[in-house]
C-alpha positions in Angstrom: -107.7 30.1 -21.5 -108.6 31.1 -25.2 -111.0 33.4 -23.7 -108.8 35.4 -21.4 -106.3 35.8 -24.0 -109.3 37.5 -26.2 -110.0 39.7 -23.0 -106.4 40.7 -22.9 -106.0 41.3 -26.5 -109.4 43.8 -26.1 -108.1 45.4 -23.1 -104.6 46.3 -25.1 -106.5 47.3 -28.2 -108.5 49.6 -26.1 -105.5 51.1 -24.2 -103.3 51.1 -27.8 -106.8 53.5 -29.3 -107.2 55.4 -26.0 -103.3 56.3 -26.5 -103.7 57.1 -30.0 -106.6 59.3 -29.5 -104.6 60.9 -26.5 -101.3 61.8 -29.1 -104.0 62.7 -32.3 -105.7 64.9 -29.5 -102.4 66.9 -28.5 -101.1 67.2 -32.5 -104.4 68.9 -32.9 -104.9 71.2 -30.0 -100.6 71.9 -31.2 -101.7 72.9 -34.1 -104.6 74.9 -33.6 -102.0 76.7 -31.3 -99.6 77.2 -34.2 -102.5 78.7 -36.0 -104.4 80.7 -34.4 -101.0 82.3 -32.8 -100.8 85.1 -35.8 -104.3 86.1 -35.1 -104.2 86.4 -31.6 -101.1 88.4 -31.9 -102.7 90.3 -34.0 -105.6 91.0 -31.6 -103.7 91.4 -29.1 -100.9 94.0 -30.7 -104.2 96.1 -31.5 -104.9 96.8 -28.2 -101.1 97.8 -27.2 -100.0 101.5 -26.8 -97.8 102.7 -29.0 -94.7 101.9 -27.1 -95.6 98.7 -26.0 -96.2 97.7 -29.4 -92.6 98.7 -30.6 -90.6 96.6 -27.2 -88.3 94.6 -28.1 -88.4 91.5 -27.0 -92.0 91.9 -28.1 -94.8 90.7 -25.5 -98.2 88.4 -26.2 -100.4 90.1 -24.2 -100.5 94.1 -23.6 -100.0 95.5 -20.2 -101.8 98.3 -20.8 -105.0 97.3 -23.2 -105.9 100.4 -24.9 -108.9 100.8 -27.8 -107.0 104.2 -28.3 -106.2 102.9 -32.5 -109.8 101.3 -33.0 -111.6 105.3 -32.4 -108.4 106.5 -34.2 -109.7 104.6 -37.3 -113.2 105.1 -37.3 -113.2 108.6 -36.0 -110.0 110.0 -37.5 -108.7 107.8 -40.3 -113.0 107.5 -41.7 -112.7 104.0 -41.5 -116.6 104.4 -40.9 -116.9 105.2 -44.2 -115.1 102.7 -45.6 -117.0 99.6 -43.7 -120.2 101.6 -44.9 -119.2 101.2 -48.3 -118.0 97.4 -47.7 -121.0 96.7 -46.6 -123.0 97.8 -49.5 -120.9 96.1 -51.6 -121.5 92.8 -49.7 -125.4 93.4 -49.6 -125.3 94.5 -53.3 -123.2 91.2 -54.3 -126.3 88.8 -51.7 -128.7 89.9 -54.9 -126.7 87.8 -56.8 -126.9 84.7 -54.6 -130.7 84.2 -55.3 -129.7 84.7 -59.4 -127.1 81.8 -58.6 -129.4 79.4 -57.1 -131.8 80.2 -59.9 -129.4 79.2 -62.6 -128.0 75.9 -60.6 -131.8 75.4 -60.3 -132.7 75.4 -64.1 -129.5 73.5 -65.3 -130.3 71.0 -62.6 -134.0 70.1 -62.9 -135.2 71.7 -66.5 -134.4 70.2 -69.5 -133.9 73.5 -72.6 -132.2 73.4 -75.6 -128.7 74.3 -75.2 -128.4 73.1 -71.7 -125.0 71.1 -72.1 -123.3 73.9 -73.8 -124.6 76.4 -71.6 -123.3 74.6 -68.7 -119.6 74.2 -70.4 -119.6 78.0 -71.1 -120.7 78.6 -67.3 -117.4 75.9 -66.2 -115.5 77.6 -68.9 -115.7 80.6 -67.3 -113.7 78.8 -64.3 -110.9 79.1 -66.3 -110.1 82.1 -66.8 -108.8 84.7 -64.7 -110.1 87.2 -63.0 -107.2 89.8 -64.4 -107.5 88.7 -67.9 -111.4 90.4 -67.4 -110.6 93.2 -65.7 -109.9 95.6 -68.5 -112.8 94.6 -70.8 -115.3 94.8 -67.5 -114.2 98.2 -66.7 -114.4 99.0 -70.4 -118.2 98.0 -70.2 -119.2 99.9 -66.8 -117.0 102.7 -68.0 -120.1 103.0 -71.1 -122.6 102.0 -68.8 -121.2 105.1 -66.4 -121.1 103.3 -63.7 -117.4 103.6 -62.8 -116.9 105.3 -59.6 -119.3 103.8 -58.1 -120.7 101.5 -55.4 -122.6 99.6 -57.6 -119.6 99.5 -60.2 -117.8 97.9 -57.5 -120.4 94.9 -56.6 -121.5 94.1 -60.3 -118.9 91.7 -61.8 -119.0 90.0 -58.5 -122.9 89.3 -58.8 -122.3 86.0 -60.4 -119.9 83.1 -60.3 -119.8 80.1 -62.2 -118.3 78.5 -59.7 -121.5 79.2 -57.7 -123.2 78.1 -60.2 -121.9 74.9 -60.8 -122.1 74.2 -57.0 -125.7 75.0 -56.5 -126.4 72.6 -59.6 -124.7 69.9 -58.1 -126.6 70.2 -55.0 -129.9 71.2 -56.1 -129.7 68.0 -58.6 -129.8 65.7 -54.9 -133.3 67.3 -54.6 -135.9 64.4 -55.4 -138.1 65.2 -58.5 -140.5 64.0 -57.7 -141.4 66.2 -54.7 -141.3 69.2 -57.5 -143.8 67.8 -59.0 -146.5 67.0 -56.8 -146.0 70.7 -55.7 -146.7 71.7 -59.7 -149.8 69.0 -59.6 -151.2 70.3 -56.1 -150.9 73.9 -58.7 -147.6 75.6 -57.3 -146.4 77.8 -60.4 -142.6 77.5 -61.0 -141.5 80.7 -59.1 -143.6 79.3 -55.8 -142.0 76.3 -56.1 -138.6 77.6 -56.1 -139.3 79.9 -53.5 -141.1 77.4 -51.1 -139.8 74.0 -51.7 -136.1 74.2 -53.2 -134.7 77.4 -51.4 -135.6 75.8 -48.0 -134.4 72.6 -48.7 -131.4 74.1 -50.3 -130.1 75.7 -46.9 -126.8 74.5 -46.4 -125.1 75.5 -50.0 -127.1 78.9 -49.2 -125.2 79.2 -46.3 -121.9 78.2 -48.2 -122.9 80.6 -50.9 -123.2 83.5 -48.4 -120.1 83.2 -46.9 -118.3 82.8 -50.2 -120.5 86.2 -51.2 -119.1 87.5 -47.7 -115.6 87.0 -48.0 -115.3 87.7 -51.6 -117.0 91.3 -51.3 -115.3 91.9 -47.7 -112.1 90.7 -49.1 -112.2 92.8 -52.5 -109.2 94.9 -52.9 -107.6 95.0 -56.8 -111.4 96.0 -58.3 -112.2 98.4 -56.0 -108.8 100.5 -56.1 -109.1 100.4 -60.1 -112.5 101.5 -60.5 -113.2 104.1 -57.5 -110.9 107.1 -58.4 -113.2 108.8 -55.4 -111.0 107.8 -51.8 -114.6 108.1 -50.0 -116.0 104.8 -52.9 -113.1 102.8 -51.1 -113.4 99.4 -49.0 -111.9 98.5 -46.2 -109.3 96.6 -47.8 -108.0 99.4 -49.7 -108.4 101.8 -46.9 -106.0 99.3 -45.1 -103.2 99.2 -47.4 -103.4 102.9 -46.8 -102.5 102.1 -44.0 -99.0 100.2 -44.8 -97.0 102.9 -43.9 -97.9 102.9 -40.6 -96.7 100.1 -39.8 -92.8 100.5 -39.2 -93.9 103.8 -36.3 -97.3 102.1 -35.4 -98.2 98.7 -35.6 -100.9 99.0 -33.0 -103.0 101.0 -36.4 -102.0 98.6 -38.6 -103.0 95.6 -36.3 -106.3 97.5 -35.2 -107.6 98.1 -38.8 -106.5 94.4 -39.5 -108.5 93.1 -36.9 -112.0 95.0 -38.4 -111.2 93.3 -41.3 -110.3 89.9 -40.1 -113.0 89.5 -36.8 -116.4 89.9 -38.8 -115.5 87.1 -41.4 -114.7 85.2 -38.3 -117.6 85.3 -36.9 -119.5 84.9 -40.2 -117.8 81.3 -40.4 -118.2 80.5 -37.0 -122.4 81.4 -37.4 -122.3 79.3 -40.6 -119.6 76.6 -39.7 -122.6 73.3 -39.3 -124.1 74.3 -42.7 -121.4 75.0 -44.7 -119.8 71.5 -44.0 -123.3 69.6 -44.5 -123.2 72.0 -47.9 -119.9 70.5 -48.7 -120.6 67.3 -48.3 -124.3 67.2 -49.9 -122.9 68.7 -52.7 -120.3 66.5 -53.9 -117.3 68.4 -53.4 -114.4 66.7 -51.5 
């Protein structure tokens, strides 16, 4: 008797879970629905005549697809010349992702004078604002003559201490003692870097590079200050260019948003596996 009431009480724990994975499974997929809905409206507006785009009731999906806005903007509106320059700017701020994992690599396995407060100066710089540096930085590159300029644009992005801090924290999960039998089996400190801790230190690269990504794709407020020259801008300034366009054309305005939004996209999706193992590995919750 006492061991088909146990039976019973498995069987109805087992429908009770498949139930609740059955509701946690519709919340979810309802959600992503919720979520994703603004970008595939905005996809989808993008490929909309004019007309269509301006209906009212507005439809989801165009009747007649058109890339009509997309050769508008690169051929017309020199859109080219503003993902060029984006571009540049990204690559330009990658450099700095190899200086990053050089610092987290020192403050986490090298002992120097000065470590501790070098450290708090690098987290003390994660409290301050980025406007509060803006003028000063601009005052410096302004001496150095490197406003209006590409390479005005990517500098103050270079570094992070946020970065920083995160590759210390991982790179301090890297065992010792394997640096060491690399430095007995005479590996100098560069090779060892380069061979043992940059390979091993894949996942926070990979979180590192799309942080690098987004932050130089994303760049709007620095870029419009510094470049005075309309062919220096990014494609986040060359978009709010585009703000008036969007009361007679959203089609434009959704097509340029869309060369923004798609590439970062697909940069997370490529990275997605390691920048959740970086995540975890590195202590952050």
């Amino acid at each position: 008797m006492s061991t088909s009431l146990s039976a019973l009480r498995q069987r109805s724990m087992k429908r009770r879970g498949r139930g609740l994975s059955v509701v946690i499974g519709i919340a979810l997929a309802i959600g992503a629905v919720i979520t994703a809905f603004p970008f595939i409206w905005m996809v989808a507006t993008s490929i909309k005549p004019q007309a269509e785009s301006l209906n009212y009731p507005p439809t989801l999906l165009p009747a007649n697809p058109t890339l009509e806005y997309f050769h508008k903007l690169f051929v017309e509106l020199d859109f080219g010349r503003y993902l060029g320059n984006t571009v540049i700017v990204v690559l330009i701020g990658g450099i700095g992702l190899i200086l990053m994992a050089m610092a987290g690599y020192a403050f986490a396995k090298f002992d120097f004078r000065g470590k501790q407060w070098m450290f708090f100066l690098v987290l003390a710089t994660m409290m301050i604002p980025v406007q509060v540096t803006m003028i000063p930085t601009y005052l410096i590159l302004n001496g150095m003559k490197l406003t209006n300029t590409l390479v005005g644009i990517a500098l103050p992005t270079l570094v992070s201490g946020f970065s920083i801090f995160l590759f210390r924290q991982f790179m301090s999960t890297i065992p010792t003692e394997m640096l060491e039998a690399a430095r007995l089996d005479g590996a100098g400190e560069f090779r060892t870097f380069l061979q043992i801790v940059l390979p091993l230190s894949k996942p926070i690269l990979a979180v590192q590079a799309v942080l690098t990504f987004i932050a130089g794709w994303n760049s709007f407020l620095w870029p419009l200050i510094i470049a005075s020259d309309q062919k220096l801008y990014t494609l986040s300034v060359g978009l709010s260019l585009l703000n008036k366009e969007i009361a007679v054309n959203p089609s434009l305005q959704m097509a340029a948003a869309s060369v923004m939004v798609i590439p970062i996209l697909i940069v997370f999706i490529v990275f997605q596996r390691y920048v959740i193992q970086g995540f975890a590995l590195s202590g952050l919750k």
